[in-house]
Steps between C-alpha positions, in 0.01 A plus 500: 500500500497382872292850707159527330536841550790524286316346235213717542731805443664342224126470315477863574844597342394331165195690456769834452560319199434749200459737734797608727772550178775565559460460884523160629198288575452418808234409814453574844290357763495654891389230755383543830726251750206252494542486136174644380572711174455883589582693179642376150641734162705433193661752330337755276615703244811667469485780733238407701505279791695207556361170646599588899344805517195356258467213815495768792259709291265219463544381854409827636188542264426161688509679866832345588783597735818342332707592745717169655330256159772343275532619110566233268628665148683304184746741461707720729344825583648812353689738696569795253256778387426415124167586355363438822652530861670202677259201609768447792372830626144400415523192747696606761255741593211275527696298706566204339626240730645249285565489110556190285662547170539235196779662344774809515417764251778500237469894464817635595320801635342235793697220399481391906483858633115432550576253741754685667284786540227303651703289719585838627213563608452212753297320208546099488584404169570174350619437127450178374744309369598549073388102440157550711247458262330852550818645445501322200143584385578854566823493304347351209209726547735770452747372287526841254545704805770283595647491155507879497616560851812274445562407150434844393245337219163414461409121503450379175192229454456402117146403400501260241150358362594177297397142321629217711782422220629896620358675189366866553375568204422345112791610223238747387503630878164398576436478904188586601378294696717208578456494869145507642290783695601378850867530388446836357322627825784348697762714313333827530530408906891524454460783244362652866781395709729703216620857532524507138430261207746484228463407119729535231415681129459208351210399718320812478519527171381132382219511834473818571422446889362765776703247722313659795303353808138408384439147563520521903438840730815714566541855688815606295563410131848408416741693331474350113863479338587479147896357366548711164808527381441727217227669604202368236216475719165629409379781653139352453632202705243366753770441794528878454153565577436590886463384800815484619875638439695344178897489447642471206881381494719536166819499387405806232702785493297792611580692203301557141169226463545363820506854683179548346363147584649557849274864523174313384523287734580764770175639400349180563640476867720251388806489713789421189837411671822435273682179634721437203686183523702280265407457138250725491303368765356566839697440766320285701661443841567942484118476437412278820734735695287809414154334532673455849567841578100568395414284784397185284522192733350204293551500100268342317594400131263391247688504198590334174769184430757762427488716778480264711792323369726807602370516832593107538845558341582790720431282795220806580195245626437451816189263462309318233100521502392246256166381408499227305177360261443192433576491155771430249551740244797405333703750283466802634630776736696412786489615883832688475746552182867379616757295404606257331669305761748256420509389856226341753736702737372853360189433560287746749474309821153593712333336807145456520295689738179385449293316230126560543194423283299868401194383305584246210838623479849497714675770675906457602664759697878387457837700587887455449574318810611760831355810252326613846794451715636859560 
């Protein structure tokens, strides 16, 4: 990022991470014409204030008069009355002089109407341009909003915890622990960046995980979703247990046993939706469509070899979080149950984002190649 400022509001837009869902995150900074910083905000909780009007709150707590200073904000500046009233309003009557934005909102309610609106108003505006890396920061910053907005779909990130020859778990499903603490502390931070966490049956009923937020601070707790076909989770289940709101997605016909499953775990608060698909399964890709319309941006999936198989099969993963131990384990469970192939050709093709050390172990952040181009 070239304008310090910029980058400064960028830093401010990541710490609405775990906090902002299913708003976008995103930072503002107001600067006088000499530069010096006069207010900063991110964006707080859904329904109350977003980063802009955080930034003129705090710079008139700090005694000063905004009027002709320059914004700088990562994302395009609402324009519609939501849960809270349009920021365009917000800083057109402080009198903003000048705003710089990193990137368009993809919201087809502003969708470029912001900037219209405040153009309008004899504000300066510049956008930079999409391959400007704050616009790409921000982007990636808000890459489930962005899914959502356009694709209709959450972005899907699979967590995957494994020995260095791929292997997830022993034959007699043994797993805990083969990554180290730092790893484990590192996934809980993209457990935060989630709207929801998803797990299939399988998982909770060999682990039995809360698959909450613990390991690193969080305002909001992600939704926690469960893939049961037939409906044979416990109701003594600790991903059950509060905080947070659980989903429960089968392919069980509401009728006889499962009716009666599906009205226990009503009176658990458990949200049960039917998404029957073929063979008796869930239908996965109907499922990511109505996480959607609940307003979940990122996906997280910690699940077993099989489930995670289907998602790869259906094409359904967006990105691959792996941490990898060094360790070879041999026989045992692998990262994701597909195949055979009988062709190199078949193969899932990804592109490395990164490849960093966390602690003793590695993590890999890898997608199918032009998965973010939309």
């Amino acid at each position: 990022m070239s304008d310090p400022l910029l980058l400064s509001a960028h830093g401010l837009a990541t710490c609405a991470i775990g906090n902002s869902e299913p708003n976008p995150r995103v930072g503002c900074v107001i600067a006088a014409p000499d530069g010096r910083t006069m207010g900063e905000g991110s964006t707080q909780r859904a329904g109350a204030p977003h980063a802009e009007v955080m930034a003129l709150q705090s710079a008139e707590d700090a005694g000063h008069d905004v009027r002709g200073a320059t914004a700088y904000v990562t994302l395009e500046p609402c324009s519609h009355h939501g849960r809270t009233p349009p920021c365009c309003d917000a800083l057109i009557e402080a009198g903003i002089a000048k705003l710089v934005i990193a990137v368009q909102d993809p919201n087809p309610r502003v969708a470029g109407r912001g900037i219209e609106r405040l153009r309008a108003a004899g504000i300066e505006v510049t956008v930079l341009a999409p391959d400007d890396p704050a616009a790409i920061a921000s982007r990636e910053l808000n890459i489930g909003f962005f899914s959502r907005m356009i694709r209709k779909r959450p972005w899907l990130r699979m967590k995957i915890a494994a020995s260095l020859d791929g292997r997830t778990a022993l034959d007699n499903g043994a797993s805990q622990w083969i990554t180290g603490e730092a790893a484990r502390l590192d996934g809980h931070a993209f457990r935060k960046r989630a709207g929801a966490v998803l797990t299939g049956i399988g998982t909770v009923q060999g682990d039995d995980p809360r698959l909450d937020v613990r390991l690193v601070a969080t305002g909001v707790q992600p939704k926690r979703v469960v893939v049961d076909s037939r409906l044979e989770i416990s109701l003594a289940a600790r991903i059950l247990q509060p905080p947070g709101e659980v989903l429960v997605y089968t392919a069980a016909t509401p009728a006889g046993a499962a009716a009666d499953k599906a009205q226990q775990l009503a009176a658990l608060g458990v949200t049960v939706v039917p998404c029957p698909g073929v063979g008796g399964k869930v239908d996965l890709a109907a499922m990511l469509d109505d996480l959607a319309r609940r307003e979940v941006n990122e996906l997280h999936v910690e699940a077993g070899h099989k489930l995670n198989g289907s998602f790869v099969k259906a094409g359904l993963v967006d990105e691959f979080l792996l941490y990898l131990a060094p360790t070879l384990l041999g026989l045992g469970r692998e990262m994701a149950h597909f195949g055979p192939l009988t062709d190199l050709a078949g193969g899932v093709s990804l592109a490395y984002q990164s490849v960093e050390r966390v602690g003793d172990d590695l993590r890999v952040i890898a997608r199918p190649p032009g998965r973010a181009d939309f």
